[in-house]
C-alpha positions in Angstrom: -51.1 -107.3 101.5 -50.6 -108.8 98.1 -47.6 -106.8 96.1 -47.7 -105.9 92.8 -45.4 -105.8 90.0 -43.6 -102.7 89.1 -44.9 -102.9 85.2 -48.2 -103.0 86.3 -47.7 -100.2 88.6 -46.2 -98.0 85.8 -49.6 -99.4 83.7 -52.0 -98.6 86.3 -55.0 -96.3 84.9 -55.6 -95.1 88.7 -54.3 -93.4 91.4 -54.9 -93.1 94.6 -54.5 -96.4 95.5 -53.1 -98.1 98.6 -50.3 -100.2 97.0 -47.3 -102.9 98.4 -44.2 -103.2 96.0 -41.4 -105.6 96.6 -37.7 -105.1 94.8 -34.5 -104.2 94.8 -32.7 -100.8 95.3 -31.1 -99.0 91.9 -30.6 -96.3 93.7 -31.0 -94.1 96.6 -31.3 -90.2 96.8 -31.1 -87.4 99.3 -32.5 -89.9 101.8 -36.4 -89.9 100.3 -36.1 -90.8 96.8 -36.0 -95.1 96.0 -35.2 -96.4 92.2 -37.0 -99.2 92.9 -37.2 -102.4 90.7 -38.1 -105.8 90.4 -37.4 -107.1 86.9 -41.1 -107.1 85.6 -39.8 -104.0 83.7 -36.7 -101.6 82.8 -38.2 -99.2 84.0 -37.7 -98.1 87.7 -40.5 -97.0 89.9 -39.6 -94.1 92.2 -40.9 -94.7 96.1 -40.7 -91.4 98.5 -39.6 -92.1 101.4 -41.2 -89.8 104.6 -37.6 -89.6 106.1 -38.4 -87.4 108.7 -40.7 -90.3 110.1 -38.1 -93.1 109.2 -35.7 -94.3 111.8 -32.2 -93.2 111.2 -31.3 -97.0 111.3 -33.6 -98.0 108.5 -32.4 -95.5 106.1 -28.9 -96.5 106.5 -29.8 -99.7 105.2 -31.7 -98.4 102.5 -28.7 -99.5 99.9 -28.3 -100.5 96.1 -29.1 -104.0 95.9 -30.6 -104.0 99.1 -34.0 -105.9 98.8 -37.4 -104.1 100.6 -40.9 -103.6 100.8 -42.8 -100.9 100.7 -46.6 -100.1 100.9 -47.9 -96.7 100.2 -50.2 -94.8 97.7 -49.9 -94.2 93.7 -49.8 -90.8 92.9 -49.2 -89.0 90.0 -45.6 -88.5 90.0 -44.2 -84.5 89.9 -40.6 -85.3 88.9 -39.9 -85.8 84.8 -39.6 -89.3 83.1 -41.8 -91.3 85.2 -45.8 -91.1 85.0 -46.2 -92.4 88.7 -44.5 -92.7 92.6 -45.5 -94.7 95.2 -45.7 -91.8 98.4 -44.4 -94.7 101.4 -46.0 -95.3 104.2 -44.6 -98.4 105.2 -41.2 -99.5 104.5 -39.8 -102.7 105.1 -35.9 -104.2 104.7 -36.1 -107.7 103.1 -32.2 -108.3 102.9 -29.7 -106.1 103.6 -26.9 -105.5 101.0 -23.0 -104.3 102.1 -22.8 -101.3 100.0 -19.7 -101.1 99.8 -19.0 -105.0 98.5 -21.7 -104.9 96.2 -20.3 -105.4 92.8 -23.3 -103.8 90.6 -23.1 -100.1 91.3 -25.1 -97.9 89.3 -22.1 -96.9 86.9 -21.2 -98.5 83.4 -19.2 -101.8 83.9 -17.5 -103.4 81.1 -18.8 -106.6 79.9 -15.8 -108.5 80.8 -16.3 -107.5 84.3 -20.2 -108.4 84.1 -19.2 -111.6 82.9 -16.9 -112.4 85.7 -20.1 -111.7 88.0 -22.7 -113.1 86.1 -24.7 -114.3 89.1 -25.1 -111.0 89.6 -24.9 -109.1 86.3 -28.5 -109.8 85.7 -29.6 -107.0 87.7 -28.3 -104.2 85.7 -30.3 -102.7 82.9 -28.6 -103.7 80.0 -28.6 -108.0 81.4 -32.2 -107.5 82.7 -33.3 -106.3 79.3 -31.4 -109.1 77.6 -32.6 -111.9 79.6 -36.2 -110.5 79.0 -35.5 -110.0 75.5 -34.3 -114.2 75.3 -37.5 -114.7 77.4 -39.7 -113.5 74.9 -38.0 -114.8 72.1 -38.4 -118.2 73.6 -41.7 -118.2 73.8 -42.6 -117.0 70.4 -40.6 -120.3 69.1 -43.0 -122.3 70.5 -45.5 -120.3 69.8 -45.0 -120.2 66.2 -44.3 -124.2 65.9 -47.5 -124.7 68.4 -50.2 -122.9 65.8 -49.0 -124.2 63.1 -49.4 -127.9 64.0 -46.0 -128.9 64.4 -45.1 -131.5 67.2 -42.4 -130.5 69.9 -39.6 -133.5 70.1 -37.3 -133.7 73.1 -34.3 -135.2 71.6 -31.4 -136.9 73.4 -28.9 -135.3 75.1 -26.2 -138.6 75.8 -25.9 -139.7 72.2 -23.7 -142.2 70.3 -24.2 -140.2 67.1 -21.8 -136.8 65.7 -24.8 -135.5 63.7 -22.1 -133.0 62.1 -18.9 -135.3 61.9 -16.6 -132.9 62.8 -16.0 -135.0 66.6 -15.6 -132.2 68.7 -17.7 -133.7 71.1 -17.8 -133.9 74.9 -17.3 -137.0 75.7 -19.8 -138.7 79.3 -18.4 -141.6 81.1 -18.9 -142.8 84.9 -15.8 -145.5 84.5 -13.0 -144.1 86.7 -10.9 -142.0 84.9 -7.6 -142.6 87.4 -7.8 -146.6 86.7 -9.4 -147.0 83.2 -10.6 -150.3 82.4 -9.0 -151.7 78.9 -9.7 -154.1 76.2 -7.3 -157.0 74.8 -6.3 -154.4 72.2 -5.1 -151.7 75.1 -7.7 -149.4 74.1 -10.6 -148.3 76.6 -13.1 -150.6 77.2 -16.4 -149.1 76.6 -18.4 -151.7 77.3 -18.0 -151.7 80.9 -19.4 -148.1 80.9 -22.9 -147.0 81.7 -24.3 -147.3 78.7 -22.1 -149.8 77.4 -20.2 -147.9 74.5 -19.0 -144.6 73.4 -21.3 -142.0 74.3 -21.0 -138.0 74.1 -23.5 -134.9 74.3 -25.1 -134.2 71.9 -24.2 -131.6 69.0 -27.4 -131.6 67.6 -31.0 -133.3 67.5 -31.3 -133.7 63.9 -30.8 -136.7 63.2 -33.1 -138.2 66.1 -35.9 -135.5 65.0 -36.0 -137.0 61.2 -37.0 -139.9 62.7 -39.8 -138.3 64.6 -41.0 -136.4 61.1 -40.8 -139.3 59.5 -43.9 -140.4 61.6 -45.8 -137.1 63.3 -45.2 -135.0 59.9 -43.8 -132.0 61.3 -41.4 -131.8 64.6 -39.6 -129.4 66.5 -36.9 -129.6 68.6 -35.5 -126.8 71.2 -32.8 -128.0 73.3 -29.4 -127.7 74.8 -26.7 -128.8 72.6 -22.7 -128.9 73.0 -19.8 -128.3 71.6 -16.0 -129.2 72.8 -14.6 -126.5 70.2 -11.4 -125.0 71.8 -12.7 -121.3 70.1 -12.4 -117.9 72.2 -14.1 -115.6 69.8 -17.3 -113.7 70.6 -19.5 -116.2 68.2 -18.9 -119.4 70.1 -19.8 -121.6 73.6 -19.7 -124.9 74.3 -23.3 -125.0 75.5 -26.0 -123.2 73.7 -29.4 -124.2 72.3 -30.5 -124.8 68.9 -34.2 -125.1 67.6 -34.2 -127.3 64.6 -37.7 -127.9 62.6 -37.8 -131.3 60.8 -40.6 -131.5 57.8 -41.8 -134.5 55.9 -42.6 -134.2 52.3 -40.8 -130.2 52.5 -37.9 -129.6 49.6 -35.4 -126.9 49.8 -37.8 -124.5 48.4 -40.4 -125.5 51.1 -37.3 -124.9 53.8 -36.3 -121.7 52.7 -40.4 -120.6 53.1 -40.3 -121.9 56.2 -37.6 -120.4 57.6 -37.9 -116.6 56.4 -41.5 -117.2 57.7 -40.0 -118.2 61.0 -37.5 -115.8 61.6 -39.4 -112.7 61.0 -42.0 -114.2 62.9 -40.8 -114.2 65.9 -38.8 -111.3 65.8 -41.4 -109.4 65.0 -43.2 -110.5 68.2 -40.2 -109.2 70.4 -41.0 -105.8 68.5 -44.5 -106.4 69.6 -44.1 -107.4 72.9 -40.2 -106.0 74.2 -40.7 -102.6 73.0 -39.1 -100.9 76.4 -36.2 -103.0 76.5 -34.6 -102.8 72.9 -35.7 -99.2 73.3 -33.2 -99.0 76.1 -30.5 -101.9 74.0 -30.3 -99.5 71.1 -29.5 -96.8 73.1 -27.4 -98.7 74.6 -25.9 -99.7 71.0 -25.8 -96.1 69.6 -23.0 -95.0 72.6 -20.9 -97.6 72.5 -20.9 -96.8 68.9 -19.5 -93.2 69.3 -16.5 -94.7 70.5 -15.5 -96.8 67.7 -13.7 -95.5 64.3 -16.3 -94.1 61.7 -15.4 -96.9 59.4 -16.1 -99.7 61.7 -19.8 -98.1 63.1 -22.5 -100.0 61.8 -25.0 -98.3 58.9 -28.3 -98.7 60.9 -29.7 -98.4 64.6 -30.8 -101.9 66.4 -34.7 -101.2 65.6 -33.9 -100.1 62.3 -32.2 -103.3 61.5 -34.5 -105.4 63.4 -37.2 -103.5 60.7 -34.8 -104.0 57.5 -35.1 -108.3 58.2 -38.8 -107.5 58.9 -39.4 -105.4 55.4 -37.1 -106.9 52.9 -38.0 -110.5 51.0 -34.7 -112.5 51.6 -32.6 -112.9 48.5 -31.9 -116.1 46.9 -28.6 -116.9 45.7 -27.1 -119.9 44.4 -23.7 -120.5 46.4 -21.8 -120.4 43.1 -23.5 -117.1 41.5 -22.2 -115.7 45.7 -18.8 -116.6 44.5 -18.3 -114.7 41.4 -20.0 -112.1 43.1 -17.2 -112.4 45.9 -14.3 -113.1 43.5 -15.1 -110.0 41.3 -16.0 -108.2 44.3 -13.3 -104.9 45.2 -12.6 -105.6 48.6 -11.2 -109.5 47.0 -9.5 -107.8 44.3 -7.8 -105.1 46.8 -7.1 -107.8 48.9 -9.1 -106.3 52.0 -11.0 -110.2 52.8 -8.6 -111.9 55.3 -10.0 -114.6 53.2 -9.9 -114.2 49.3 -11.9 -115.7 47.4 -10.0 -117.8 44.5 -12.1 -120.4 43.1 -15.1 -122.6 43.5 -15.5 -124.6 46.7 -14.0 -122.5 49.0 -15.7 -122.6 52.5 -17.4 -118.9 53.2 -16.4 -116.8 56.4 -18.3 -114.6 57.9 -16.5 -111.6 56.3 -17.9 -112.9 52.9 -21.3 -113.6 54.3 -22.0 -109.9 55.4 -20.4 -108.4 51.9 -23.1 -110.3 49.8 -25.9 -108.8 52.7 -24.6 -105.7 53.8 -22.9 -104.6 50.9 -23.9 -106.5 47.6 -27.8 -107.6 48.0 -28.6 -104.9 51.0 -31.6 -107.5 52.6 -30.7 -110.5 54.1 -29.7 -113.5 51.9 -30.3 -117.8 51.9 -27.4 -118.8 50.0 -27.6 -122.7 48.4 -26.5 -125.2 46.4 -23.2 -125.7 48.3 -20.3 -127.8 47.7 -21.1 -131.2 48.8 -17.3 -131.5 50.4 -17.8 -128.8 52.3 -21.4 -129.8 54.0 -22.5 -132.7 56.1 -23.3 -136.1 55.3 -26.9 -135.9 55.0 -27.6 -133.2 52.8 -29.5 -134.6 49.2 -27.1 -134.6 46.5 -28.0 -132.6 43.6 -28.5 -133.9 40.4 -26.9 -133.6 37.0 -23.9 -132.0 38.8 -20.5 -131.8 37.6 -18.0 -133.8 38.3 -15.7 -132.3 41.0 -18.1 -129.9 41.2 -20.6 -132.2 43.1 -23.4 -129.5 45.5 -26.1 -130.5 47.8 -29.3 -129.5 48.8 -28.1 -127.0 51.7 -29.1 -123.5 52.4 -27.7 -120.8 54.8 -29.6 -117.3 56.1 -27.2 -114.6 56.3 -28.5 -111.1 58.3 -26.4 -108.1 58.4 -23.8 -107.7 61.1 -23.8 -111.7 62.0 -23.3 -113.5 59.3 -25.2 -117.0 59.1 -27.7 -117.0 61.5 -29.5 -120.0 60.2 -28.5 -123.6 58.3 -30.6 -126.2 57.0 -31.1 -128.3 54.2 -33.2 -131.2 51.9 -32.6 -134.4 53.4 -30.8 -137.3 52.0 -34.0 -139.6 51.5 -32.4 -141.7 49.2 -31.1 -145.3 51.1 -28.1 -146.0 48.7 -27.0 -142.5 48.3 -26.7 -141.5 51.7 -25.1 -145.6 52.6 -22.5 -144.5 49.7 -21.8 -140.7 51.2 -21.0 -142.8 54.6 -18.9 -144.8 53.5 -16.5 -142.2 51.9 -16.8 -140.5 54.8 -15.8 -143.5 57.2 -19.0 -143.2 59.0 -20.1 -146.2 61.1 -23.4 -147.7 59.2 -24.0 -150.1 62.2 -24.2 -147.1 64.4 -26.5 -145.1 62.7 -28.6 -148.4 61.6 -31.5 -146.5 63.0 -31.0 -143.6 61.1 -30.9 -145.2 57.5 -33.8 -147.6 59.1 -35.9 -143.9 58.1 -35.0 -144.4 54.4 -35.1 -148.1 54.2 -39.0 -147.6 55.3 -41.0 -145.3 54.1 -38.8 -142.9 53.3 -39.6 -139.9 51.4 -38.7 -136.0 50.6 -38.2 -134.1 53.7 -35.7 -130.8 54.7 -35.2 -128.8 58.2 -32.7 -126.4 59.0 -31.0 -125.4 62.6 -31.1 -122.1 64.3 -28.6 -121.1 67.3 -30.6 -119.7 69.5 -28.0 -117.5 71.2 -27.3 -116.4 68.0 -31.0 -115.1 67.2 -30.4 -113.4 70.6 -27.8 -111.9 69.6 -29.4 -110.3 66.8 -32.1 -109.1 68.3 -30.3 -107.4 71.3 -27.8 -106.0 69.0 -25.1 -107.4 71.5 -21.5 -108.7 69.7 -20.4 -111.5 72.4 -22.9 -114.3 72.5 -21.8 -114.8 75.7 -23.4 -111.8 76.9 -26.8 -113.6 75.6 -27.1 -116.9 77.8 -27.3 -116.6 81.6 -24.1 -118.7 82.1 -21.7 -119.2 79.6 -19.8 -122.1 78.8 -16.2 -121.3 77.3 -12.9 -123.3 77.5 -11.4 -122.9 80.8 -14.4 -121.6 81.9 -17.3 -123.2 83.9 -18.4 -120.5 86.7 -21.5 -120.4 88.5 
């Protein structure tokens, strides 16, 4: 007999069915009464066990995490919460489970000691719910780039390129590292590597997906990328995924649309389509906190904040009106930043980025017109800037509780501009010949912006660790699983 899912179960309009579920034990009652679930759903289904016609044996294996199989009929359930019980007429054991081993009790765990189990964390509510939640979210990416025309690029992972600059890059070689082979200057000698030179993976897909917009129009790219930052804090891993839309003929203004148009797009759809689970995540959210001080609890719910990105038109700011704003601000002047804000060019932190949403503007905010010194190579320089005072064509989205959840900017089209900009900036033009190839032919007005998708995660599940977001995560001195 076919089985069915447990959401579609929960969904069914009639009763009195002959049914077969498959899943796994939550929990197990009084010796009738199965929390069964197969992570279609949150929600549990209960089965009632005839345990007076059960084998004594079989019941004792009847465990949490043990997987079985049970066929039986749908009725109307008599217990509160739950609209319908399977009454078990068959019950098979699929794989045992040692009760007494079995990490994921039904109990709270912290999330330090879900992460240390990760293979198996997935199976309580709150990681079931997340991974669902990132499941969705994945798919209404693609679905948004997919209707409106855009092309989906699979970029490079092995690069020879730092699309950032900053070379915190992990480095991929097959030469042996116990005997390296070295040139006549002592250094390493890269060309009797696999690919012949210096190659890492990759921090980013920009630059490979200009080249693809500068022929298909509009591109997308969704892929792994990596970073070998030595960073511990709840905001960073070294392998996560970006999504980074490339646009010919789009300027900043045209970005900005793009991305506010994005961004509530598809977190509306995991309103529209994950309504159960961040049910369950904001509960989830509102207890843990009632634990913390009354200054540090956050102003809204998960749904409501979810609803406050959704209603609010994101403010524009120019990044020098955000820092007189920030300067003049009281928590600068009482000296409660761990950053103060002093003068023009300073790099923002995260602190500063939730002021000017949370605080200031109360919507979320695209800050641009940044300091060219303090942004990447290929982001177009303004115009009629001041000297020492030179800005570029970037833009950052800043949301409530996170900080910058999205950068982009206008491209660099012009050829001697961005060949001067390199050159200050000691970066290899024979390199990257195929990158200023795109201005040299055809090149014209284009912008994209990149968007951590662990990060979008993040905001949507109302966790605070991203590394409660991915399935495994990649930290320094950590590479479990």
């Amino acid at each position: 007999m076919k089985h069915t899912k447990v959401k579609d179960l929960l969904n069914s309009t009639t009763t009195l069915q002959e049914v077969n579920a498959k899943g796994w034990v939550r929990t197990f009652r009084n010796n009738q009464f199965i929390a069964l679930n197969d992570g279609s759903t949150i929600n549990n289904i209960q089965c009632v066990v005839d345990f007076e016609n059960t084998p004594e044996e079989t019941l004792k294996r009847i465990t949490t995490g043990a997987s079985v199989s049970v066929i039986g009929t749908l009725v109307e359930s008599k217990g509160a919460g739950q609209k319908y019980e399977i009454q078990v007429s068959k019950l098979e054991i699929l794989g045992d489970s040692d009760a007494e081993k079995f990490p994921m009790q039904p109990k709270k765990h912290s999330l330090e000691f879900l992460r240390e189990n990760a293979h198996l964390r997935v199976r309580t509510n709150a990681f079931g719910a997340i991974m669902r939640v990132r499941s969705v979210l994945s798919y209404a990416v693609h679905k948004y780039f997919q209707d409106k025309g855009f092309v989906y690029v699979n970029t490079p992972i092995i690069t020879g390129a730092d699309a950032e600059g900053a070379g915190e890059m992990f480095q991929v070689t097959s030469l042996p590292l116990d005997n390296l082979p070295k040139n006549e200057e002592g250094n390493i000698d890269f060309k009797q590597d696999f690919f012949g030179k210096h190659t890492n993976l990759t921090v980013s897909g920009q630059l490979e997906g200009e080249t693809f917009a500068m022929a298909l129009g509009q591109i997308y790219t969704f892929g792994p990328t990596f970073r070998a930052e030595n960073s511990n804090t709840s905001r960073h891993l070294a392998e996560f995924w970006m999504i980074e839309p490339e646009v010919a003929f789009n300027d900043l203004d045209d970005n900005m649309d793009l991305a506010e148009d994005f961004i509530q797009y598809v977190i509306k759809y995991a309103l529209d389509n994950c309504g159960d689970d961040l049910k369950f995540l904001e509960g989830r959210l509102l207890e843990e906190e009632k634990s913390k001080p009354q200054a540090d609890r956050s102003e809204m719910s998960l749904l409501e904040k979810l609803n406050f990105v959704l209603e609010n038109n994101f403010k524009r700011v120019s990044y020098t009106e955000a820092i007189d704003i920030l300067r003049d601000s009281t928590p600068n002047k009482k000296k409660k930043f761990s950053y103060l804000i002093n003068e023009w060019g300073a790099d923002l932190q995260s602190e500063h980025e939730r002021y000017l949403v949370e605080k200031h503007f109360k919507c979320p905010v695209i800050l641009y017109d940044y300091p060219a010194n303090i942004k990447a190579f290929y982001m177009r320089l303004n115009d009629n800037t001041e000297p020492g005072r030179e800005t570029v064509r970037a833009m950052d989205i800043l949301f409530p509780g996170i900080g910058e959840i999205v950068g982009g900017s206008e491209r660099e089209e012009r050829y001697d501009v961005l060949v001067q900009k390199m050159e200050a900036l000691g970066i290899d033009k024979e390199e990257l010949y195929w990158y200023l190839d795109t201005r040299r032919f055809g090149s014209a007005t284009h912008a994209g912006f990149g968007l951590g998708f662990e990060r979008l995660v993040l905001f949507v599940t109302g966790m605070t660790n991203i590394r409660d977001v991915i399935p495994f995560p990649r930290t320094p001195g950590s590479a479990e699983f």
